[in-house]
C-alpha positions in Angstrom: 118.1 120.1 93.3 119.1 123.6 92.2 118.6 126.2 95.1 116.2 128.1 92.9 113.8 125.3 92.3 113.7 124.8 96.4 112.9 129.0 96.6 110.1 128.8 93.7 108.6 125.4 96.0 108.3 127.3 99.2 107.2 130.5 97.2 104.5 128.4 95.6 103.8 127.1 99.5 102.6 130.2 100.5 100.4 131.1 97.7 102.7 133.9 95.7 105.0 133.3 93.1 109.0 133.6 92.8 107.8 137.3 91.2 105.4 138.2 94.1 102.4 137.5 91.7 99.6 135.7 93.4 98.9 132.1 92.0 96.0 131.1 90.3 94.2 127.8 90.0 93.4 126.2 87.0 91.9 122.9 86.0 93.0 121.1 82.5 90.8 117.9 81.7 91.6 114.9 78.8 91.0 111.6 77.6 94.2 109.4 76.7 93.1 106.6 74.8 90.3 105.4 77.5 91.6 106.6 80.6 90.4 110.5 82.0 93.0 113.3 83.4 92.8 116.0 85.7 95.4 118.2 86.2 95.2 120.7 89.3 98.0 123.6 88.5 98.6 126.9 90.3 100.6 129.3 88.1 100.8 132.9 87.7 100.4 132.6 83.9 97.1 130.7 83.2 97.6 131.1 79.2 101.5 129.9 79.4 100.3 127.4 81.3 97.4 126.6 79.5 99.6 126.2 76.6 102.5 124.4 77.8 100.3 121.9 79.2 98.2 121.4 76.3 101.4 121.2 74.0 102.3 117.9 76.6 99.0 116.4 76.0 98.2 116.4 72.4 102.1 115.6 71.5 101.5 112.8 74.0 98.1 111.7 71.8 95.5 112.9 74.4 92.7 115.3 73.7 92.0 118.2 75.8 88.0 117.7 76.5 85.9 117.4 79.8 86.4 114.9 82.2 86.4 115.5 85.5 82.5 114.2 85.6 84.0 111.0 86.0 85.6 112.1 89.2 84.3 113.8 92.4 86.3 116.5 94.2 86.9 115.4 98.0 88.6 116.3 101.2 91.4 114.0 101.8 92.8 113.7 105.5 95.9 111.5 106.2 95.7 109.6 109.3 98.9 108.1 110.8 100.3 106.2 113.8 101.3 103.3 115.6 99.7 100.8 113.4 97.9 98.8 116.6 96.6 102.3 117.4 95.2 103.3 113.8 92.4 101.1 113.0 90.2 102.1 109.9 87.0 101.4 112.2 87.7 103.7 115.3 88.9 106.4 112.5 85.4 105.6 110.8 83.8 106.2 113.9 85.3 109.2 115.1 85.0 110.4 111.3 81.5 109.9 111.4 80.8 111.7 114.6 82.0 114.9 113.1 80.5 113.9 109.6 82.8 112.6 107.5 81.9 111.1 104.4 83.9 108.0 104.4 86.8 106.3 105.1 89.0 104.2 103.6 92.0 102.1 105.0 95.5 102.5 102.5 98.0 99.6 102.2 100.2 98.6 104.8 103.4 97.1 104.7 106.0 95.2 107.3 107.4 97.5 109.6 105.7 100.8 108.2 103.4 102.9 110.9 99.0 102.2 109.6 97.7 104.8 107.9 94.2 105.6 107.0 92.7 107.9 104.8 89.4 110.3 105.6 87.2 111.7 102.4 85.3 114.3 103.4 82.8 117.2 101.7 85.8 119.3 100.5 83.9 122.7 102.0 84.2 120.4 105.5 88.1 119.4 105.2 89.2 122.0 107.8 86.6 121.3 110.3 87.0 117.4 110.1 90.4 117.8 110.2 90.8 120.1 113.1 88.0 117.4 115.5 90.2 114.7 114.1 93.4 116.0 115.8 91.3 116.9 118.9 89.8 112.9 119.2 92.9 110.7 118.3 95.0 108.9 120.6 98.6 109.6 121.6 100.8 108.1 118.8 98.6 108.9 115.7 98.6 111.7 114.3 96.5 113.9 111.2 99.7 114.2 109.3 98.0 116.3 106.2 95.0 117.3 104.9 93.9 118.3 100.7 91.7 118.4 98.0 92.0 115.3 95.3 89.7 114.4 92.8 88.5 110.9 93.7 87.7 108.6 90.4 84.2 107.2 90.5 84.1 104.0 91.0 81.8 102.7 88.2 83.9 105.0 85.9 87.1 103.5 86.5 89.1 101.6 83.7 92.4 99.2 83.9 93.6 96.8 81.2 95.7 99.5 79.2 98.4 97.2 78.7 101.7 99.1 76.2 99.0 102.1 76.7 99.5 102.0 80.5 103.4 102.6 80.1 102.2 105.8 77.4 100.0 107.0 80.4 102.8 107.1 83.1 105.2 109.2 80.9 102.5 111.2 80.1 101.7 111.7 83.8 105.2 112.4 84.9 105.9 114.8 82.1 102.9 116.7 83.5 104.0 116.2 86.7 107.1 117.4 86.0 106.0 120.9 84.6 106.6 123.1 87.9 103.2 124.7 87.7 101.2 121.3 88.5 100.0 120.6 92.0 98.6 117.3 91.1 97.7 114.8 88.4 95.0 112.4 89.0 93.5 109.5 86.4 90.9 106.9 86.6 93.1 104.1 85.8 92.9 101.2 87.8 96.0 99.7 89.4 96.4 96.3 88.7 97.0 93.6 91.0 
């Protein structure tokens, strides 16, 4: 990876640009085919962006229109230890206690450390996080904290079949553009 790429990531990391120009946030919504977008960016240019991004979609076949009402904007708090220390139902409880919203435990696989993930209001993220650290034992650990938007369930969709492969190089191209923080659909994963 090019040096300058790495200087315009850490840049971004602390909120300014490569220029010194804040960074501002922006929100682009589509539909392609059946399946809903959001795409979180920060960029110092909203109209470049604006443009670039919307050049990706509809070149790609998706239309630019709202859909983030089939999502809801959450805290997201990554949990992670020792898997026999991380269980989902002590995180739930300690969650609870300091009102989290819910909690929700992510794959595991052989070998890996447990990990479990904390939604929370996202105007509560910092707090949660913070009691989180204070209450869990020795070996786990909050490793990060966010905003994501959260599909809802009843909204979610999956069978795209040759559509689903359209949707993933759609997704990396946006995720590729160096402005995006974060692409997010309500596509199910299949089993």
């Amino acid at each position: 990876m090019p040096k300058t790429r790495i200087d315009s990531a850490i840049s971004r990391g602390l909120g300014v640009s490569t220029s010194g120009a804040p960074l501002e946030p922006l929100t682009l919504e589509a539909i392609f085919h059946s399946a809903a977008l959001v795409v979180d960016v920060m960029t110092e240019n909203r109209l470049r962006a604006l443009q670039d991004l919307k050049f990706i979609l509809t070149k790609a076949g998706a239309q630019v229109t709202p859909s983030s009402y089939l999502f809801t904007r959450n805290g997201v708090i990554l949990v992670k230890g020792d898997k026999d220390k991380v269980d989902a139902d002590k995180v739930l409880e300690m969650a609870l206690e300091i009102e989290g919203e819910g909690v929700r435990e992510v794959e595991e696989e052989e070998g890996e450390e447990g990990e479990v993930l904390v939604l929370t209001d996202p105007a509560e993220i910092t707090r949660v996080a913070g009691e989180l650290r204070e209450r869990v034992p020795e070996g786990v650990e909050v490793m990060s904290k966010g905003m994501e938007w959260v599909p809802n369930e009843d909204t979610m969709v999956g069978g795209l079949g040759e559509r689903g492969e359209e949707l993933e190089r759609v997704v990396g191209a946006l995720e590729e553009y160096q402005d995006v923080v974060g692409v997010y659909t309500n596509v199910r994963e299949e089993e």
